[in-house]
Phi, psi and omega in degrees: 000320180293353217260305181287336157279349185273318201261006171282319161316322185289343167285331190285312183297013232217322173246037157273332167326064183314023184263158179257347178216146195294157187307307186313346153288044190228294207347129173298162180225140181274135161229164178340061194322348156280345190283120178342300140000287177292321187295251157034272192328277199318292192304333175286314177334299165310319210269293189301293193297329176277329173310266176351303205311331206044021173217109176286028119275015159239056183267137152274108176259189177288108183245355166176137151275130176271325182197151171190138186217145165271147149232156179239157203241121195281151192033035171247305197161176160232135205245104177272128175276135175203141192247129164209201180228127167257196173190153176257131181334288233252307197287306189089008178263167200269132166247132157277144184221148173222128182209159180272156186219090192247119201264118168230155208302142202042027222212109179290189183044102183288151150293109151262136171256071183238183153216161185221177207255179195248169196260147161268353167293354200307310216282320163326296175318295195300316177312321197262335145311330188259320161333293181316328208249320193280274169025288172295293192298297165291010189305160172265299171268104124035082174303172200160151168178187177215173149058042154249155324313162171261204226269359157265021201050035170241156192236106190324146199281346177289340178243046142316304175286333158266001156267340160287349184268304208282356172288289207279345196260320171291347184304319117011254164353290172328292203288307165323330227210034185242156160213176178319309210274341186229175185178151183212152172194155200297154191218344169194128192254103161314316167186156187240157153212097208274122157313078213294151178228134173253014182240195192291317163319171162225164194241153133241199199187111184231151138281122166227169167251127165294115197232119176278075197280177321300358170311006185040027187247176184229131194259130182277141166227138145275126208227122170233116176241154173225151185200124171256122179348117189070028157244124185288166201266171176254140193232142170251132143212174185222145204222122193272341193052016146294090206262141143276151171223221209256253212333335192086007158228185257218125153289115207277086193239158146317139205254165182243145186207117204218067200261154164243061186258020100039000000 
């Protein structure tokens, strides 16, 4: 009797499926590794691997896709397989990665899988991580700046570490606020303030601009990150979406306010 109510059931669950088109169009599909798409893919990974990494001397960038195929899932999203290479800000050395990057529709923050070969650099990173961090804890005075890099790109070299931190606590943002269709990565720090803290952490306060692809445009953010050595850090930010863009004018969009302070 249960057998015969189950299978009376099933045209109905089948056409509760909300897809529109039969599974076998789900099937991966290999696309270009130059198509913006796959690159997209990569660069939000990174973005996701540096946040997590917790050492803003082991920042990563994107250096090729090798390979990369999609499937797409209909009113769901689209989910990319991707083979790619980074290299490090500082070291220049190469890693290989493979991660699922799955974007779904109408909807920021992609879902990640990835792994990567393992860096010989960790230990070399976490020292100048903890250098930076005993430092910061002996500031008298309160770090502070503005205007990194400035408007030739150069950036002093005592604020190296506090243009990495700020890479890695925004990469967090990024990756929160990336969807298929928009991507972003840090483009400047308007201005820093480093925080007194009484527990073991260290604090800033950075206003940055964020550049917004493919709109070309640049996003004010607010950033309050804290961070201890070998942790990824906790970021509050806030993003006004008064976008600039190369005319000089403003997008009238709505503000954001987004944190892992939990």
């Amino acid at each position: 009797m249960k057998l015969v109510w189950l299978i009376t059931l099933l045209p109905l669950a089948i056409r509760a499926i909300p897809f529109s088109v039969s599974p076998e169009a789900w099937s991966v599909r290999d696309i270009p590794t130059s198509q913006r798409a796959a690159r997209e893919a990569g660069r939000v990974t990174v973005q996701y691997l540096n946040y997590y990494s917790g050492s803003p001397h082991q920042l990563l960038y994107l250096d090729a896709v090798r390979k990369a195929t999609v499937k797409s899932i209909p009113e769901i999203g689209d989910k990319f397989y991707i083979e790619f290479t980074t290299k490090d800000y500082q070291t220049n050395e190469a890693r290989v990665c493979t991660a699922s990057v799955f974007f779904r529709q109408q909807q920021a923050k992609p879902a990640i899988h990835v792994n990567c070969t393992t860096s010989g650099s960790l230990m070399k990173a976490r020292e100048d991580d903890y250098n930076f961090y005993s430092k910061v804890k002996k500031q008298i005075t309160p770090i502070s700046g503005k205007d990194i890099p400035d408007s030739f790109g150069f950036i002093e070299p005592d604020m190296l570490p506090v243009w990495y931190l700020a890479i890695m606590g925004s990469s967090f943002a990024v990756w929160e606020k990336t969807t298929e269709e928009r991507s972003y990565t840090m483009a400047q720090i308007k201005t820093v303030q480093q925080l007194p803290r009484k527990d073991d952490s260290v604090a800033f306060d950075y206003d940055i601009l964020l550049h917004e692809l493919p709109t070309e445009e640049m996003i004010h953010c607010s950033l309050h990150i804290v961070w201890i050595p070998g942790k990824p850090p906790k970021v509050d930010y806030e993003c006004s979406n008064n976008a600039e863009n190369g005319s000089g004018a403003e997008s009238e969009e709505g503000s954001t306010f987004l944190g892992n302070f939990k």
